[in-house]
PDB file with one MODEL, atoms N, CA, C and O in Angstrom:
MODEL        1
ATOM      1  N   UNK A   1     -35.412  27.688  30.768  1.00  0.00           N
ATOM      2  CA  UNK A   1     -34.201  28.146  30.126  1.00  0.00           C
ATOM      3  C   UNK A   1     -34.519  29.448  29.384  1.00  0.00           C
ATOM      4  O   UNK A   1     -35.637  29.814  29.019  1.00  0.00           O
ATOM      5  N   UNK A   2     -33.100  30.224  29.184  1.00  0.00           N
ATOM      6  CA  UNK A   2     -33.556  31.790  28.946  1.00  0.00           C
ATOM      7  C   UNK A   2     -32.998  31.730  27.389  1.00  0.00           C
ATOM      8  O   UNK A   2     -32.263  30.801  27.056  1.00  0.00           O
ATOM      9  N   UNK A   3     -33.235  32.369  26.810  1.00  0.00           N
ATOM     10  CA  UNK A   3     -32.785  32.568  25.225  1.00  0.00           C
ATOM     11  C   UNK A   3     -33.186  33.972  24.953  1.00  0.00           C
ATOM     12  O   UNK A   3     -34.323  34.445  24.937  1.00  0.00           O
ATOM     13  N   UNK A   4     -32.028  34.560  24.738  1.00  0.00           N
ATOM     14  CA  UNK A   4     -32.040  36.176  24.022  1.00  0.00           C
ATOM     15  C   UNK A   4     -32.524  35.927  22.748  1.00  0.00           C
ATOM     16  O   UNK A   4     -32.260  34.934  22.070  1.00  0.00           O
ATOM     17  N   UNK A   5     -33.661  37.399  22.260  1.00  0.00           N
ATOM     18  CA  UNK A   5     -34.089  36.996  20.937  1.00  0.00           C
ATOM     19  C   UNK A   5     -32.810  37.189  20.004  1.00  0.00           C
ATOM     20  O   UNK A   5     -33.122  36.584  18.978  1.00  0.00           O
ATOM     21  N   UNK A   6     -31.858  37.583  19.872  1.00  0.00           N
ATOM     22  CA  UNK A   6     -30.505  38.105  18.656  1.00  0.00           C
ATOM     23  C   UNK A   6     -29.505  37.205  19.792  1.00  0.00           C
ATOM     24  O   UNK A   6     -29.267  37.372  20.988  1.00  0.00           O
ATOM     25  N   UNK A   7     -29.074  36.211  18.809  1.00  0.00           N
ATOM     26  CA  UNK A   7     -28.007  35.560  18.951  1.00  0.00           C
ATOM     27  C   UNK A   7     -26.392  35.876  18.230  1.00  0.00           C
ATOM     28  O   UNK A   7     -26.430  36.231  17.052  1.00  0.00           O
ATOM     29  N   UNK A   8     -25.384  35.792  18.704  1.00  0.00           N
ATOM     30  CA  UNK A   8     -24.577  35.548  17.170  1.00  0.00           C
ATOM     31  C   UNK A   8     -23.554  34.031  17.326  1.00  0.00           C
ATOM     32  O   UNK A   8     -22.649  33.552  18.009  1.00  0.00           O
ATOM     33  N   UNK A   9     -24.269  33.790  16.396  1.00  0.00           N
ATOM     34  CA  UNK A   9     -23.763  32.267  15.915  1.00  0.00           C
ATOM     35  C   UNK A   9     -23.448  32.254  14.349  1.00  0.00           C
ATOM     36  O   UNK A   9     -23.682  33.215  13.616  1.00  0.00           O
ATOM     37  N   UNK A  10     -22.931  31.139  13.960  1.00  0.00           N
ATOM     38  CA  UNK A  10     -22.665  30.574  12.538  1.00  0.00           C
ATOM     39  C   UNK A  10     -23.638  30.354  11.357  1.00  0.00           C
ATOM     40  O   UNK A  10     -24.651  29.656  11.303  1.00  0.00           O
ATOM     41  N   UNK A  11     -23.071  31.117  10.452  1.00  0.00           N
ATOM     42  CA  UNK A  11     -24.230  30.884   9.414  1.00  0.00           C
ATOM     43  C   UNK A  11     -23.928  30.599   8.198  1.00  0.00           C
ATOM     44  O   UNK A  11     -23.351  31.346   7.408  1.00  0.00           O
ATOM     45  N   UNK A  12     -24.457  29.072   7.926  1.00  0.00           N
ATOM     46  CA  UNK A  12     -23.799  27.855   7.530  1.00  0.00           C
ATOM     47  C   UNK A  12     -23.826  28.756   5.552  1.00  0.00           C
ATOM     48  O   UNK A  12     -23.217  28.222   4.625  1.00  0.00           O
ATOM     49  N   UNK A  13     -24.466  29.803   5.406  1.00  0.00           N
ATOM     50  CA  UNK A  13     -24.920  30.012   4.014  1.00  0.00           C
ATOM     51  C   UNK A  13     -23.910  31.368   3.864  1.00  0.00           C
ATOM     52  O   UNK A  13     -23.245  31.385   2.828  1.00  0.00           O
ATOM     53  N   UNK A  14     -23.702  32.687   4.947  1.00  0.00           N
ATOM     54  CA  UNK A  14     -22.422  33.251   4.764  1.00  0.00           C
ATOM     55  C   UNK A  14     -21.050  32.841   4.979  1.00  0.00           C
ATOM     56  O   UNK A  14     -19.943  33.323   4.740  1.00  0.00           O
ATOM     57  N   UNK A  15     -21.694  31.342   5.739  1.00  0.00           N
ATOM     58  CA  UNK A  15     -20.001  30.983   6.045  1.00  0.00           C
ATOM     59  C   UNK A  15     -19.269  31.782   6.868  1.00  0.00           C
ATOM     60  O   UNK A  15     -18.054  31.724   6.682  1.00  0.00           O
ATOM     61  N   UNK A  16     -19.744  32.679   7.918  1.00  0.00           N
ATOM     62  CA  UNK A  16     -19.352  33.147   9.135  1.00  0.00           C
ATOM     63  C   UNK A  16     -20.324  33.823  10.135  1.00  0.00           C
ATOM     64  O   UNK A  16     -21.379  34.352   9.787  1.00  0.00           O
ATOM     65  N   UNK A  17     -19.978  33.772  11.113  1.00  0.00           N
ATOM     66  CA  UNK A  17     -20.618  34.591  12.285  1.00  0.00           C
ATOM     67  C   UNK A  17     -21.429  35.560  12.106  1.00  0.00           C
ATOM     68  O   UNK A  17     -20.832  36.588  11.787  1.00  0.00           O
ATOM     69  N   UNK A  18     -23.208  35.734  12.217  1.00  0.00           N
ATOM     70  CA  UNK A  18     -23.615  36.433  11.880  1.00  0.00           C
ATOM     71  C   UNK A  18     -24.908  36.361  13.262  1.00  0.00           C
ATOM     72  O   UNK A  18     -25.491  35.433  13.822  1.00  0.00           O
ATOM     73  N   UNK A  19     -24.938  38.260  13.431  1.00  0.00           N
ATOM     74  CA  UNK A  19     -26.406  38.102  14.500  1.00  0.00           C
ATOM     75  C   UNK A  19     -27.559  37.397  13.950  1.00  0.00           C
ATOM     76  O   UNK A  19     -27.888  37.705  12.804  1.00  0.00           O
ATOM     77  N   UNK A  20     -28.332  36.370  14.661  1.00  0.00           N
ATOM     78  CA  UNK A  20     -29.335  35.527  14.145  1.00  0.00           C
ATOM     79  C   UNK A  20     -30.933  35.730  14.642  1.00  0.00           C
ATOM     80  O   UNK A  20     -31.042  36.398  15.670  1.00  0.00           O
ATOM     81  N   UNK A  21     -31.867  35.364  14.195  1.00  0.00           N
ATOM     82  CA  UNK A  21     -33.519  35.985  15.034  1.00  0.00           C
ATOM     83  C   UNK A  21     -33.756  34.439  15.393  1.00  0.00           C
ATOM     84  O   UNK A  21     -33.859  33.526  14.574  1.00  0.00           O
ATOM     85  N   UNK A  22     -33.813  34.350  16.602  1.00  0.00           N
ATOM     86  CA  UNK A  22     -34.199  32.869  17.735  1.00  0.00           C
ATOM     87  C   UNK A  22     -35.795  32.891  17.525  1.00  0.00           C
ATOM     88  O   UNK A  22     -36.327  33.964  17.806  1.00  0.00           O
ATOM     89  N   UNK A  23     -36.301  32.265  17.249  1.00  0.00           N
ATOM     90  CA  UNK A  23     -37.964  31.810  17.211  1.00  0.00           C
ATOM     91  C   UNK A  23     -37.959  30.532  17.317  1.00  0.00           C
ATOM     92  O   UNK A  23     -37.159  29.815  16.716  1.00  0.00           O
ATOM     93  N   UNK A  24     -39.323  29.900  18.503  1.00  0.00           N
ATOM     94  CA  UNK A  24     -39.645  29.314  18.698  1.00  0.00           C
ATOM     95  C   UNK A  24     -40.228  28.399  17.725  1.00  0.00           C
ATOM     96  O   UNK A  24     -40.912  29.181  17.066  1.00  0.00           O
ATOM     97  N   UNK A  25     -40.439  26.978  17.089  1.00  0.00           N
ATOM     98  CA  UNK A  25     -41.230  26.615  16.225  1.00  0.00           C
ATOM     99  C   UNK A  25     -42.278  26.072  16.648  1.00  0.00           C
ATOM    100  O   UNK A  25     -42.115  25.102  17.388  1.00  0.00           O
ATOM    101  N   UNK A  26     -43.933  26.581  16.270  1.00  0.00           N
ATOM    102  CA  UNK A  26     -45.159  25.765  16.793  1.00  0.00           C
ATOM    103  C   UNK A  26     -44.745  24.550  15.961  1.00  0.00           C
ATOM    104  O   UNK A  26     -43.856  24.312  15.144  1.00  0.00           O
ATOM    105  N   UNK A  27     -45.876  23.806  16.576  1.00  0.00           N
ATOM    106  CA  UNK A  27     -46.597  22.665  15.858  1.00  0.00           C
ATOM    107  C   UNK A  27     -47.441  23.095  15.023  1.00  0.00           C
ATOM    108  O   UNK A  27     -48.198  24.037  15.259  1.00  0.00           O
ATOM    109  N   UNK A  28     -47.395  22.264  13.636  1.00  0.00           N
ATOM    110  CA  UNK A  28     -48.735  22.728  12.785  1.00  0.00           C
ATOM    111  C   UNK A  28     -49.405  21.289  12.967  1.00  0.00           C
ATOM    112  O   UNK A  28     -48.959  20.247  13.446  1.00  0.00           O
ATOM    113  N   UNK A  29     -50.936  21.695  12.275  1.00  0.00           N
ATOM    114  CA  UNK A  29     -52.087  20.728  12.180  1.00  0.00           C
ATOM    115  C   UNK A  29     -51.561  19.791  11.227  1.00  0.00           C
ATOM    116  O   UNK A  29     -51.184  19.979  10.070  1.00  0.00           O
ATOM    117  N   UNK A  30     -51.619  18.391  12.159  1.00  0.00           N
ATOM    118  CA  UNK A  30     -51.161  17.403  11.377  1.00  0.00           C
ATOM    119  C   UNK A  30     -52.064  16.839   9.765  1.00  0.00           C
ATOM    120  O   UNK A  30     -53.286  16.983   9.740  1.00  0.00           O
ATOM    121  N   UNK A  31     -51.533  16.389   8.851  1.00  0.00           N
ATOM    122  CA  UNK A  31     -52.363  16.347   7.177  1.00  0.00           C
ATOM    123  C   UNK A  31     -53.673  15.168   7.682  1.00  0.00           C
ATOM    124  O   UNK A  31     -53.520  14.123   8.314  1.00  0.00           O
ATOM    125  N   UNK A  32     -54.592  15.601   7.301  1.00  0.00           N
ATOM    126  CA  UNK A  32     -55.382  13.914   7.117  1.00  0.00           C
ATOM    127  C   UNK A  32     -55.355  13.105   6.383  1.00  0.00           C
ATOM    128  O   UNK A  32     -56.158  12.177   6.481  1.00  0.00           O
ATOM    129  N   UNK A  33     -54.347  13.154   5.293  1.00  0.00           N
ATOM    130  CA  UNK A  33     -54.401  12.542   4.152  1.00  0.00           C
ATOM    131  C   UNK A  33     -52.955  11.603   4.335  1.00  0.00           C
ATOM    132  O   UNK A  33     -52.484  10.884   3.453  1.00  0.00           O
ATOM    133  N   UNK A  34     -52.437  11.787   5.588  1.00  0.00           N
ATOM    134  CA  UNK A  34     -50.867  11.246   5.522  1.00  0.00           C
ATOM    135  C   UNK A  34     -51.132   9.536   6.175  1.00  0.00           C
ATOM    136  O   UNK A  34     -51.835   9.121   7.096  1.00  0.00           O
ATOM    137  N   UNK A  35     -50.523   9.085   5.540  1.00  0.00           N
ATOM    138  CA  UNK A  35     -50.659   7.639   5.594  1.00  0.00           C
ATOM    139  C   UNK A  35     -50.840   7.252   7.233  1.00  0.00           C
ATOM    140  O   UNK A  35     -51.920   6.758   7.560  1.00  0.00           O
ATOM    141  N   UNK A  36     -50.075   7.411   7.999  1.00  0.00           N
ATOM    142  CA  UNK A  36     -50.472   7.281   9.393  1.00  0.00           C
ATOM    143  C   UNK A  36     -51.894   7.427  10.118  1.00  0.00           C
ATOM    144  O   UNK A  36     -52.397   6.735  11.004  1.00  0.00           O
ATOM    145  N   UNK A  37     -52.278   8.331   9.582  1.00  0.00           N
ATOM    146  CA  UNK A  37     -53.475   9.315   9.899  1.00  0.00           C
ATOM    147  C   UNK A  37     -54.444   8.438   9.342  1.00  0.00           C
ATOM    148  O   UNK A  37     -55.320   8.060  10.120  1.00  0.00           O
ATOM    149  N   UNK A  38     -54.495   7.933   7.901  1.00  0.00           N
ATOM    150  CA  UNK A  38     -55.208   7.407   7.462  1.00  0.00           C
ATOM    151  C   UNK A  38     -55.716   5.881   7.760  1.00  0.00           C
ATOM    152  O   UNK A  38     -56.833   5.407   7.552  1.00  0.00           O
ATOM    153  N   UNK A  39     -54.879   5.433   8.158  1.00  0.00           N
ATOM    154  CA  UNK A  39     -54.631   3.957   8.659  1.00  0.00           C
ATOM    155  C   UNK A  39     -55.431   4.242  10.257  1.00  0.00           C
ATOM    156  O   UNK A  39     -56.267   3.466  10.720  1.00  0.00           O
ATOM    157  N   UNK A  40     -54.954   5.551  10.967  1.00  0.00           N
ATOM    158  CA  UNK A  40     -55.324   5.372  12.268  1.00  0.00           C
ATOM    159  C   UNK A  40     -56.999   5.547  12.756  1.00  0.00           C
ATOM    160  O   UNK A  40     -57.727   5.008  13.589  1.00  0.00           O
ATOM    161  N   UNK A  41     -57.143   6.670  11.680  1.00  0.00           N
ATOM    162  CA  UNK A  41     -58.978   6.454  11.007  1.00  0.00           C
ATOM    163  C   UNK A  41     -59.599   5.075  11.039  1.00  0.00           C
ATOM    164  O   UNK A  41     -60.584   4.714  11.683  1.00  0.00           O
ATOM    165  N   UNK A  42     -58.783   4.327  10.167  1.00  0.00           N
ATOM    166  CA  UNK A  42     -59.288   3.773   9.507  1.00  0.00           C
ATOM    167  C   UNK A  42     -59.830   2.146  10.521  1.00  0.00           C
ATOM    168  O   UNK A  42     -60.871   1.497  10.417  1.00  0.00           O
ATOM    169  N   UNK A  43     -58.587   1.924  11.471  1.00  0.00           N
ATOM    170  CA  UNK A  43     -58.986   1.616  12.601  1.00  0.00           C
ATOM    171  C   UNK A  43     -59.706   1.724  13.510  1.00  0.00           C
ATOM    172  O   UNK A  43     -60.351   0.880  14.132  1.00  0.00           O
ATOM    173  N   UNK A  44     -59.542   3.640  13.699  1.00  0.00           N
ATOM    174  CA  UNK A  44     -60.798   3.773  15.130  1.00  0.00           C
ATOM    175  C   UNK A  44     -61.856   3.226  14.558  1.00  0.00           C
ATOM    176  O   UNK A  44     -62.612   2.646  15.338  1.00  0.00           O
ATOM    177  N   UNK A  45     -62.225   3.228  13.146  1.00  0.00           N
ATOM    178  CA  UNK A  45     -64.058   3.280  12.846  1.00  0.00           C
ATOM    179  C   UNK A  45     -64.559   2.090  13.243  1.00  0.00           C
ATOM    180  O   UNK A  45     -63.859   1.081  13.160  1.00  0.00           O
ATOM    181  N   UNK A  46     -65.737   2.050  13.690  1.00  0.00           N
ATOM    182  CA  UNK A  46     -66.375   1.119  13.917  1.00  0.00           C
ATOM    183  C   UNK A  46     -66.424   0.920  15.472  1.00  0.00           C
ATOM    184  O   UNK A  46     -66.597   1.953  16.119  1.00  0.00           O
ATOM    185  N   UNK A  47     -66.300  -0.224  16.149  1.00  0.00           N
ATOM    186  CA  UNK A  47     -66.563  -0.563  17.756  1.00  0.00           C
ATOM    187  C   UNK A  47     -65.334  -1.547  17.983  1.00  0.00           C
ATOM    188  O   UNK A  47     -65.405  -2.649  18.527  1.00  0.00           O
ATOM    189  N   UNK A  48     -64.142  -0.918  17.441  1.00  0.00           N
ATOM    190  CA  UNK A  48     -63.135  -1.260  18.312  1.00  0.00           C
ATOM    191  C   UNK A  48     -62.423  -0.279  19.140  1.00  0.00           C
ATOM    192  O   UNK A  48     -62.945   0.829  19.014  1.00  0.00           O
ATOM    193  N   UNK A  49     -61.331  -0.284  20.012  1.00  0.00           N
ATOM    194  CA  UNK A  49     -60.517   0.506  21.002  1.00  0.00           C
ATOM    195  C   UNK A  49     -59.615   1.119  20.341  1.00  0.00           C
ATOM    196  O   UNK A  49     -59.427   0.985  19.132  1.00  0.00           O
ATOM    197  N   UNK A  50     -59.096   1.717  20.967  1.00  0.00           N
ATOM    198  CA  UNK A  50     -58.105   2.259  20.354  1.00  0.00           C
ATOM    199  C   UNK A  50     -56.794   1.515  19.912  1.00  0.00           C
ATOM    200  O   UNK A  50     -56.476   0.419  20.375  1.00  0.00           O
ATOM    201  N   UNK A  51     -56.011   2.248  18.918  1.00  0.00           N
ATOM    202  CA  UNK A  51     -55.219   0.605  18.411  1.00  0.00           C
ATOM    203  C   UNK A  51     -53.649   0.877  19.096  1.00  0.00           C
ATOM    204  O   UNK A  51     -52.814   0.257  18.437  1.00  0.00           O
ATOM    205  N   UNK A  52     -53.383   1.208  19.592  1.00  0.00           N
ATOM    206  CA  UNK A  52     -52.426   1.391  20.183  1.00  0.00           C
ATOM    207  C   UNK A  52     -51.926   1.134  21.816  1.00  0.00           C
ATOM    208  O   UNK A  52     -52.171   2.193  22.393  1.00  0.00           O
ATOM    209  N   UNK A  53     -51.632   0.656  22.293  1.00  0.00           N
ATOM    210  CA  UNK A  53     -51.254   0.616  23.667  1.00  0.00           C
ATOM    211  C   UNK A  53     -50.839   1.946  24.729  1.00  0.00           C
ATOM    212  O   UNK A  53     -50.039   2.859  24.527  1.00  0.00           O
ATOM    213  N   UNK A  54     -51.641   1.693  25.833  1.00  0.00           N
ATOM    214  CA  UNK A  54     -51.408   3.036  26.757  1.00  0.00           C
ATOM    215  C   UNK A  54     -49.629   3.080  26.942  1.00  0.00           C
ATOM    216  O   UNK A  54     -48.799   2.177  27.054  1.00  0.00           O
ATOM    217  N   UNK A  55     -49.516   4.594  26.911  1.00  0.00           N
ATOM    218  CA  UNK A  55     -47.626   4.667  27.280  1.00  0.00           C
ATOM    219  C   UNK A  55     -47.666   3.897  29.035  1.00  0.00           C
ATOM    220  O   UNK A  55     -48.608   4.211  29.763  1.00  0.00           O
ATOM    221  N   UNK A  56     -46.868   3.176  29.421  1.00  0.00           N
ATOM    222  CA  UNK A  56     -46.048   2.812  29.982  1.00  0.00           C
ATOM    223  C   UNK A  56     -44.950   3.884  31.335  1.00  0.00           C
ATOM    224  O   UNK A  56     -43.955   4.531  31.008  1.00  0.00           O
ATOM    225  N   UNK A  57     -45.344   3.816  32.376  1.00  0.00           N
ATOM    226  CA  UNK A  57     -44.425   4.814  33.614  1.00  0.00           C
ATOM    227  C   UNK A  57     -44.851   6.273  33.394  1.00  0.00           C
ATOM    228  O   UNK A  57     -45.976   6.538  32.969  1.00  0.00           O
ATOM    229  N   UNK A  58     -44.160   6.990  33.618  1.00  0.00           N
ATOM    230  CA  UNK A  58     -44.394   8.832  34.053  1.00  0.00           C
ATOM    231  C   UNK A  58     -44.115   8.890  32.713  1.00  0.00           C
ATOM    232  O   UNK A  58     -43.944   7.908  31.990  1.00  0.00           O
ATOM    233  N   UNK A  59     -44.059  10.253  32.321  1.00  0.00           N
ATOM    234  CA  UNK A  59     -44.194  11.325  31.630  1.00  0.00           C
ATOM    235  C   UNK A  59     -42.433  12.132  31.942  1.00  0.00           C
ATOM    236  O   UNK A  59     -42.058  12.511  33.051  1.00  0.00           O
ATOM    237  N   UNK A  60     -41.855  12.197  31.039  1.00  0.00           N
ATOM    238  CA  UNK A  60     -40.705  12.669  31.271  1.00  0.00           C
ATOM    239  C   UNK A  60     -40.610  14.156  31.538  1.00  0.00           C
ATOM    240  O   UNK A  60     -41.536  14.960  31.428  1.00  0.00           O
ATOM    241  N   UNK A  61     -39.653  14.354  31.820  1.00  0.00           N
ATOM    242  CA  UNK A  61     -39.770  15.564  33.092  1.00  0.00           C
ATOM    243  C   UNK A  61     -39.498  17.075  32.068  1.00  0.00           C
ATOM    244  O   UNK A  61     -39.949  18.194  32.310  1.00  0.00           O
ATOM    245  N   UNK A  62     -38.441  16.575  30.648  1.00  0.00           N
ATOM    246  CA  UNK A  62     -38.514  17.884  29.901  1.00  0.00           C
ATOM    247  C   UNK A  62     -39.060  17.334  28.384  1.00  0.00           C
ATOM    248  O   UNK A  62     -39.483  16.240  28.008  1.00  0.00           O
ATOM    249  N   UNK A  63     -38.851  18.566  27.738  1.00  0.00           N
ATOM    250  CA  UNK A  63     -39.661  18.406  26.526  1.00  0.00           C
ATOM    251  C   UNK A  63     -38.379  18.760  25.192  1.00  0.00           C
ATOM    252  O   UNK A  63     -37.267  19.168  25.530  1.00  0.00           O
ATOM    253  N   UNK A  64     -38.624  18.607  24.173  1.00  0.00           N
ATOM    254  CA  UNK A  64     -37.605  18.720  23.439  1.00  0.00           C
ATOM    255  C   UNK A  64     -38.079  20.133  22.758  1.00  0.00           C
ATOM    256  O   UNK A  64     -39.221  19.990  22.322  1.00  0.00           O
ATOM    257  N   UNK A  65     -37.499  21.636  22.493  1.00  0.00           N
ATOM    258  CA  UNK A  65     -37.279  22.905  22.358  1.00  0.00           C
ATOM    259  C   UNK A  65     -36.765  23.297  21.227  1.00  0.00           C
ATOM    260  O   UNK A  65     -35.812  24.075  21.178  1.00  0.00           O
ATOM    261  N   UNK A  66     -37.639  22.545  19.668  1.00  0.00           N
ATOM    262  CA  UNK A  66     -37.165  23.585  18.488  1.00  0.00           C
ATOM    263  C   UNK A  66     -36.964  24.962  19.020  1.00  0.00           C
ATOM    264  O   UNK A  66     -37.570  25.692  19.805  1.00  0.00           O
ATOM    265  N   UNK A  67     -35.373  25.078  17.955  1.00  0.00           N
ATOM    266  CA  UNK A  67     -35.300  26.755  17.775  1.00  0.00           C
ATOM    267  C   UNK A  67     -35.266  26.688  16.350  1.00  0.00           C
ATOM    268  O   UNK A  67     -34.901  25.658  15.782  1.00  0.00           O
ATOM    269  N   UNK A  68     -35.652  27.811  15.673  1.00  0.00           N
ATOM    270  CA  UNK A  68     -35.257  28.151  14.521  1.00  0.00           C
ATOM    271  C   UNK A  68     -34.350  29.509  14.191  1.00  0.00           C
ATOM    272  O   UNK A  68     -35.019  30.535  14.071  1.00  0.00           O
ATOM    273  N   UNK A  69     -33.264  29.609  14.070  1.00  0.00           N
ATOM    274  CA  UNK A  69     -32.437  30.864  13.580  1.00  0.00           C
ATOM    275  C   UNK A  69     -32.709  31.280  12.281  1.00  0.00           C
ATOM    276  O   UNK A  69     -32.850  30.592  11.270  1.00  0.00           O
ATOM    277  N   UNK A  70     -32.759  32.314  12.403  1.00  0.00           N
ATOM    278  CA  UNK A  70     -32.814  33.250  10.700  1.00  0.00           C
ATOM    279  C   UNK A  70     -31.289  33.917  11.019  1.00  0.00           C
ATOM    280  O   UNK A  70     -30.473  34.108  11.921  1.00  0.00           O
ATOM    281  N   UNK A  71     -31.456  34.052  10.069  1.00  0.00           N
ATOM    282  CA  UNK A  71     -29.436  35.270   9.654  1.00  0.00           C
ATOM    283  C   UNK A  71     -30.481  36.187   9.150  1.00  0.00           C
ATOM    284  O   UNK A  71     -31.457  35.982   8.427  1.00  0.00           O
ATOM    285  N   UNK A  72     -29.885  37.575   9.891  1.00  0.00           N
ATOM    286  CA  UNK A  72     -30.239  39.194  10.019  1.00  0.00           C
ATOM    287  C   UNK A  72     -29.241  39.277   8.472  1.00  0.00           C
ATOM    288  O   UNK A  72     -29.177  40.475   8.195  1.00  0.00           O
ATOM    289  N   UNK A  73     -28.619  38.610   7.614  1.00  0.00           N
ATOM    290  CA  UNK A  73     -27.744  39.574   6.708  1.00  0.00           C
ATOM    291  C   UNK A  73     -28.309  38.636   5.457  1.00  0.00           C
ATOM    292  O   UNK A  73     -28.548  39.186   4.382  1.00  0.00           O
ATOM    293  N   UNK A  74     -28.557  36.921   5.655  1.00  0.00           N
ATOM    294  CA  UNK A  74     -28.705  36.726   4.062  1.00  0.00           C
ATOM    295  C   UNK A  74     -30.176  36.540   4.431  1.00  0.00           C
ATOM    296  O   UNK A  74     -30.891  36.566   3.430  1.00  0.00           O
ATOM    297  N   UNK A  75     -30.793  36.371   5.506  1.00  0.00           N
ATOM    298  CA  UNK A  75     -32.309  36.124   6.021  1.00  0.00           C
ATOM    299  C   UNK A  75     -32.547  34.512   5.554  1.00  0.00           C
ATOM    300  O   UNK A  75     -33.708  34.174   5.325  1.00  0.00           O
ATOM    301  N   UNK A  76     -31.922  33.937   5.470  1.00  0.00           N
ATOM    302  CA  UNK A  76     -31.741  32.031   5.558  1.00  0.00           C
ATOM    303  C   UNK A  76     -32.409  31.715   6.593  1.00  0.00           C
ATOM    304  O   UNK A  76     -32.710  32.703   7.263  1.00  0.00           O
ATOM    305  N   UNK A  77     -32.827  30.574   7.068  1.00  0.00           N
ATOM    306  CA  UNK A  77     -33.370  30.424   8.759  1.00  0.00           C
ATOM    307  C   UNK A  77     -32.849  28.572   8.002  1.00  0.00           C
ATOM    308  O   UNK A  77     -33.068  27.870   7.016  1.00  0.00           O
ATOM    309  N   UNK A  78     -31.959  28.558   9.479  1.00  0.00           N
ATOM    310  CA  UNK A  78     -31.144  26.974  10.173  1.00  0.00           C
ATOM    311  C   UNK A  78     -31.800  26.068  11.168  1.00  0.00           C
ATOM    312  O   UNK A  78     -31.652  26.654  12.241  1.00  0.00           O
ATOM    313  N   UNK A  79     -32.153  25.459  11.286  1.00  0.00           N
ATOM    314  CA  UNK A  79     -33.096  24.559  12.415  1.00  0.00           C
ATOM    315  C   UNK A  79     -31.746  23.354  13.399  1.00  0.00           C
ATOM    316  O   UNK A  79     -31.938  22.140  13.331  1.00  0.00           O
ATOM    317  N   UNK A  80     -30.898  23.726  13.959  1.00  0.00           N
ATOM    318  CA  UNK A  80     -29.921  22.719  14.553  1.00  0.00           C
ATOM    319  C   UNK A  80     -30.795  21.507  15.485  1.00  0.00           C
ATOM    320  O   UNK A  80     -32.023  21.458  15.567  1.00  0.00           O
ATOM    321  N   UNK A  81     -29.836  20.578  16.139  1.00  0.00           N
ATOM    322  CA  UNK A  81     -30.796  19.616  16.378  1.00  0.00           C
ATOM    323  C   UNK A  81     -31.000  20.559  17.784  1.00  0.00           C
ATOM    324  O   UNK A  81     -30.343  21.490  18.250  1.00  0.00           O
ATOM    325  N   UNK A  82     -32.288  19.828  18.248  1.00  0.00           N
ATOM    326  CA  UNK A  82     -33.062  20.357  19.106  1.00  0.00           C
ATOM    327  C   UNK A  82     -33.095  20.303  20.319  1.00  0.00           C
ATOM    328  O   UNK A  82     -33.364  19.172  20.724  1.00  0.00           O
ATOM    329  N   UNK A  83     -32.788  21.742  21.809  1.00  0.00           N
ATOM    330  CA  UNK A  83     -32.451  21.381  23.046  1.00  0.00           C
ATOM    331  C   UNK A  83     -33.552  21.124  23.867  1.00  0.00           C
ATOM    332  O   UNK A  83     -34.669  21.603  23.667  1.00  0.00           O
ATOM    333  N   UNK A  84     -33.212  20.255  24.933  1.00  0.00           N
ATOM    334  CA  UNK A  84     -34.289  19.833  26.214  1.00  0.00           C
ATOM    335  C   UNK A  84     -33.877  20.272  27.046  1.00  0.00           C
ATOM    336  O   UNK A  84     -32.785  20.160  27.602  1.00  0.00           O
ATOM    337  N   UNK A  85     -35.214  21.150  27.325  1.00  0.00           N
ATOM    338  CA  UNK A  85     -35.605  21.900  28.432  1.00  0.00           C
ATOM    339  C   UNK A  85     -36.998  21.619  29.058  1.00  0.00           C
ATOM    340  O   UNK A  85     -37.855  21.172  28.296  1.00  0.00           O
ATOM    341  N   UNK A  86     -37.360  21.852  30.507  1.00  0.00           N
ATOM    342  CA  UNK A  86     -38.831  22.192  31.054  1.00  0.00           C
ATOM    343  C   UNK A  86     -39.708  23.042  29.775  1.00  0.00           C
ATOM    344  O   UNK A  86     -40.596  22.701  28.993  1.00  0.00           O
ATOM    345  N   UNK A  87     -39.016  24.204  30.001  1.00  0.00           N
ATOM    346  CA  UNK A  87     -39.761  25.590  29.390  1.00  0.00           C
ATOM    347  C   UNK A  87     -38.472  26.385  28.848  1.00  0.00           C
ATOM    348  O   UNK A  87     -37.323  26.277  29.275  1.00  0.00           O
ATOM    349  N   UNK A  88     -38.899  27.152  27.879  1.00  0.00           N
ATOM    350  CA  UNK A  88     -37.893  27.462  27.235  1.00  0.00           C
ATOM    351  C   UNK A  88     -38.449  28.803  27.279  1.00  0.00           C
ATOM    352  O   UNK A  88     -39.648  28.751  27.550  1.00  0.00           O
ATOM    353  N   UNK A  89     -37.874  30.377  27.058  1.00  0.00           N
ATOM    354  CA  UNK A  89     -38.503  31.676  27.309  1.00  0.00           C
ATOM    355  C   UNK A  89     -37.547  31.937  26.400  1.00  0.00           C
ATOM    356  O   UNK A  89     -36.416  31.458  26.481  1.00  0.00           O
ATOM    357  N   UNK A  90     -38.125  33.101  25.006  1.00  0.00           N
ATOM    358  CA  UNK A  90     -37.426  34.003  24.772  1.00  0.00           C
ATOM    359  C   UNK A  90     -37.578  35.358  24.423  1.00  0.00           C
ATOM    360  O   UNK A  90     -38.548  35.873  23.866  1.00  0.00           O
ATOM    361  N   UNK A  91     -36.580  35.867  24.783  1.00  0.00           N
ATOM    362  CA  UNK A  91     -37.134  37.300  24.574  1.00  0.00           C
ATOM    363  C   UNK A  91     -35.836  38.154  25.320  1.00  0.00           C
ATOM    364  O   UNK A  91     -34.750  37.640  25.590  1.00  0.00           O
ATOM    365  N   UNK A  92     -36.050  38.958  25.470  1.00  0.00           N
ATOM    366  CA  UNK A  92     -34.883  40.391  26.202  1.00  0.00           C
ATOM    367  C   UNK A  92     -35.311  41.607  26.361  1.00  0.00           C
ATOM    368  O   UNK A  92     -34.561  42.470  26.817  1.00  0.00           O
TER     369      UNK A  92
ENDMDL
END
């Protein structure tokens, strides 16, 4: 899927139509200190398996495609919910 970098959409903080900057959002490095993380440590150690069960059938075919918008006029950035696509490209 194609995505122009300057959109114009709604911007929930001027309260009207404003050109927007489309960026992709990475993933950041998950905390080690976050309770999940810690628990999942806390399991691997030692000489057991892993604690979770293998996923189940294929691998689904798209992926889910944060965007993040900024507004070019108050510079706010909106995160709407998020589209599925294969691959997502942006640029112009």
């Amino acid at each position: 899927m194609k995505k122009p970098r300057i959109v114009k959409r709604y911007c929930p903080t001027c309260k009207k139509h404003t050109s927007h900057n489309v960026e992709k959002i990475k993933k950041k490095k998950a905390s080690e200190l976050k309770q999940g993380q810690r628990r999942f440590r806390r399991v691997m150690r030692g000489y057991r398996g892993f604690p979770r069960p293998k996923p189940e059938g294929r691998e689904k075919t798209s992926r889910r495609a944060p965007l993040k918008y900024t507004c070019t006029v108050c510079k706010k950035s909106h995160q709407p919910p998020s589209i599925r696509a294969k691959k997502v490209d942006i640029g112009e």
